[in-house]
C-alpha positions as CSV (number, residue, x, y, z in Angstrom):
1,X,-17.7,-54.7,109.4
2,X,-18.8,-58.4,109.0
3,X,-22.1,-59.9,108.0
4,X,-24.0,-61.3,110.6
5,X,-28.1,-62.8,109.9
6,X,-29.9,-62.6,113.3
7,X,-32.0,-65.4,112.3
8,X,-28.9,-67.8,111.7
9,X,-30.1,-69.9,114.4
10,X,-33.3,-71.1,112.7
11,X,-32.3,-71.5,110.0
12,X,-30.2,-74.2,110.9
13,X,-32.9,-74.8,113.3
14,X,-34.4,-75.4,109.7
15,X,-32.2,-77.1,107.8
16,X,-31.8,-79.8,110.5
17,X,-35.6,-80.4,110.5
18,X,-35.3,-80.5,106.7
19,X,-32.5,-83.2,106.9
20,X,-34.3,-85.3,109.8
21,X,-37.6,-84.6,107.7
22,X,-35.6,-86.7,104.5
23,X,-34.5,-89.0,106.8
24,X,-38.0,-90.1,108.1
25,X,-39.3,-89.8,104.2
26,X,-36.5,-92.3,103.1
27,X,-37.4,-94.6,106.0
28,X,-40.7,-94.8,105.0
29,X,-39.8,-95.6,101.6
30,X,-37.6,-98.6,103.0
31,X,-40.7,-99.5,105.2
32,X,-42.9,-99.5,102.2
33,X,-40.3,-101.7,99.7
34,X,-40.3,-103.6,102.4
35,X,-43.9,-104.3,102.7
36,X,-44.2,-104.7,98.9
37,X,-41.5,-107.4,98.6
38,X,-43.2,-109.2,101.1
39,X,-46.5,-108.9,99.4
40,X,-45.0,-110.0,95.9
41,X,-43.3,-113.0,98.1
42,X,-46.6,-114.1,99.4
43,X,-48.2,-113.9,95.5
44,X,-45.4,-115.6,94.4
45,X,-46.0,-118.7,97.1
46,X,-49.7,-118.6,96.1
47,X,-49.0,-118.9,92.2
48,X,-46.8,-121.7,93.4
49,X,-49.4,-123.3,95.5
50,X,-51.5,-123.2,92.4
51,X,-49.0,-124.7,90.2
52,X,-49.0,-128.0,92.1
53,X,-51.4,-130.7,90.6
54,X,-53.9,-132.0,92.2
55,X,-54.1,-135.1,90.6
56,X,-50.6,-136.0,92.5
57,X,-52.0,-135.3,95.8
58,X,-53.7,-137.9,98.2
59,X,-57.4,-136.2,99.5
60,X,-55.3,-135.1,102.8
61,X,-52.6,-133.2,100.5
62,X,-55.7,-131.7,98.8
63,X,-57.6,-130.2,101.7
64,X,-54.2,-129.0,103.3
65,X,-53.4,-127.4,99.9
66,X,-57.1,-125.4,100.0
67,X,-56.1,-124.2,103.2
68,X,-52.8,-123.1,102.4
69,X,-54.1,-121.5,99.5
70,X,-56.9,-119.7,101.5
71,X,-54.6,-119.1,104.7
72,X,-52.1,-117.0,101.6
73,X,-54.7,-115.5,100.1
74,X,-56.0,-113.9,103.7
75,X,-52.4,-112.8,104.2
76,X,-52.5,-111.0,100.9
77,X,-55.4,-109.3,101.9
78,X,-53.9,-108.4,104.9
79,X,-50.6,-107.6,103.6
80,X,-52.0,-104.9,100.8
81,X,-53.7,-103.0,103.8
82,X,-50.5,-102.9,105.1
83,X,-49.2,-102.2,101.8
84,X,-51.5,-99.0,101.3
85,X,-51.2,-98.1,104.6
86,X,-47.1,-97.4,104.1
87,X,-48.1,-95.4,101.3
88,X,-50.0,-93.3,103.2
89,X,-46.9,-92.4,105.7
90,X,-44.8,-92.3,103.1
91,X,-47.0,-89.4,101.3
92,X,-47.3,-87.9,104.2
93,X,-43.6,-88.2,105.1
94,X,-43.3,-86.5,101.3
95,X,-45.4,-83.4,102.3
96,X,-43.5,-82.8,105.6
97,X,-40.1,-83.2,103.6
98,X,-41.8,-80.8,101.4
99,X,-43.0,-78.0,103.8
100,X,-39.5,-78.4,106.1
101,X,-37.6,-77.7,102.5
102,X,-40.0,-74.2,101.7
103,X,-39.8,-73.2,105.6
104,X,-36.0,-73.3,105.4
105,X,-35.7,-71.8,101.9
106,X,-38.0,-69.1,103.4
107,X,-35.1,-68.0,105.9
108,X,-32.5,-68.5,103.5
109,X,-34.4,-65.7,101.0
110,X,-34.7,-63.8,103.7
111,X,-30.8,-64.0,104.9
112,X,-30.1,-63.6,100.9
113,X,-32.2,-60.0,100.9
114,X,-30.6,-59.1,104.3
115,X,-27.0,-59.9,102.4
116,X,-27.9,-57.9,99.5
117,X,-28.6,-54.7,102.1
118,X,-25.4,-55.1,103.9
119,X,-23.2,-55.1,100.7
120,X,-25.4,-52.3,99.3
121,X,-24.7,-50.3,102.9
122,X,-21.1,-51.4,102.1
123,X,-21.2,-49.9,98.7
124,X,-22.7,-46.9,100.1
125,X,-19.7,-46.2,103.0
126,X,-17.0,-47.0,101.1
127,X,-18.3,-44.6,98.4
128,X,-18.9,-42.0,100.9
129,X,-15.4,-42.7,102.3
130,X,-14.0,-42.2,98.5
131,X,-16.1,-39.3,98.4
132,X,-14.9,-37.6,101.2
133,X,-11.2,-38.3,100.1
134,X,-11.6,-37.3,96.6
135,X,-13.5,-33.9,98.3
136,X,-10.5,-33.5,100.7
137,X,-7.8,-33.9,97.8
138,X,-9.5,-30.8,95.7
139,X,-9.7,-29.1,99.0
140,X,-6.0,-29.1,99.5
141,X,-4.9,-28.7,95.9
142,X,-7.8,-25.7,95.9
143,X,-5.8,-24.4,100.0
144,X,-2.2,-24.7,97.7
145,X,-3.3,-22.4,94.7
């Protein structure tokens, strides 16, 4: 008699949702790394732009520098929304990694307790099988006397 868990299908149902659940959490990480390089990029221009003396610039070079400066520091507001936003999926991402991991080690506690009853049913017949043998052996040697 072999082991078979009815519920074998879900749980690789399961563990496949787990694994594209990780997946989807590790792109979200790559999404938000990505988002936060580009925001340390544009901070790093902007401490640039800030770097260049003013004295050396011509009035033209001056007001183009104020709006590059200001046209940066918009796209650094715009790029930590986008920033905090990534967080957000990734978190979320996180939890759904999380609750795919408990809902498959849920069936795989389950197919664990089910094991443990087949091999104690196992136990239990091939101890009865011994049994009867051992019963059927005095029973013959009892027939011979």
């Amino acid at each position: 008699m072999k082991f078979h868990f009815q519920l074998e299908p879900v749980l690789q149902h399961r563990a496949a949702k787990e694994v594209s659940a990780e997946q989807a959490l590790a792109m979200a990480h790559h999404e938000y790394n990505r988002r936060l390089a580009m925001l340390e990029d544009t901070r790093q221009r902007l401490e640039a732009a800030f770097d260049v003396a003013e004295e050396d610039v011509d009035v033209l070079g001056a007001a183009y520098l104020s709006f590059y400066r200001a046209s940066l520091n918009t796209k650094i507001d715009i790029q930590k929304k986008a920033v905090d936003n990534a967080s957000l999926v990734v978190e979320g991402k996180r939890n759904a990694a999380v609750q795919a991991r408990q809902e498959r080690q849920v069936i795989e506690m389950l197919k664990d307790k089910c094991y443990m009853n087949y091999k104690r049913e196992v136990a239990a017949m091939e101890q009865k099988e011994i049994d009867e043998l051992a019963l059927y052996a005095h029973q013959r040697r009892m027939d011979n006397f």
